[in-house]
C-alpha positions, 0 to 999 in steps of 0.5 A: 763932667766930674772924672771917677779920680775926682768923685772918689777923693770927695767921697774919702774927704766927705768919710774924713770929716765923719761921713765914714762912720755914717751909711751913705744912703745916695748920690747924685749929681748933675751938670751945672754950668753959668757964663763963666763956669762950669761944674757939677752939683752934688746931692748926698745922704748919709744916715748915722746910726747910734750913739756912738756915731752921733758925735760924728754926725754932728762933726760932719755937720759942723765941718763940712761948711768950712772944709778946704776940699783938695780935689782933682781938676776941681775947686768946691765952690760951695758946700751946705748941709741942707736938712738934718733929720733926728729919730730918738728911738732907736737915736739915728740921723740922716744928713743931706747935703749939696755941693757945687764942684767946678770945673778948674782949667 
């Protein structure tokens, strides 16, 4: 299971791709385990109001894929935007996405 250590450097590496300029609207997570590992899987929603924070929205979704996450006792396995959802008027998007933590050790 993921300790407190660890859920809190993802949340501030998720807020260091642009997640921080975005509300995170939930998260939640749940054991996951095959043969050979271990780990959790994440689920997330953050909503981007504005303008001015649609650039972030769109750094978030760019970068997420590719980040090279250091977390505690914890490799990210897998990181995907799975739906973006845009309203233009007044301009918000809402970014969920999963990612797949595994237990290192």
């Amino acid at each position: 299971m993921i300790s407190a250590a660890a859920n809190c450097a993802l949340l501030s590496q998720l807020g260091g791709l642009g997640a921080r300029v975005g509300c995170l609207e939930w998260h939640s997570y749940r054991p996951w385990e095959s043969v050979t590992f271990a780990g959790t899987r994440h689920e997330l929603r953050y909503t981007f109001y504005g303008a001015e924070s649609a650039d972030w929205a769109e750094q978030f979704i760019a970068s997420l894929p590719g980040h090279a996450f250091k977390i505690p006792d914890q490799l990210v396995a897998d990181a995907t935007v799975t739906q973006v959802d845009h309203l233009m008027e007044p301009l918000v998007i809402s970014v969920t996405c999963q990612l797949l933590l595994l237990e290192e050790g």
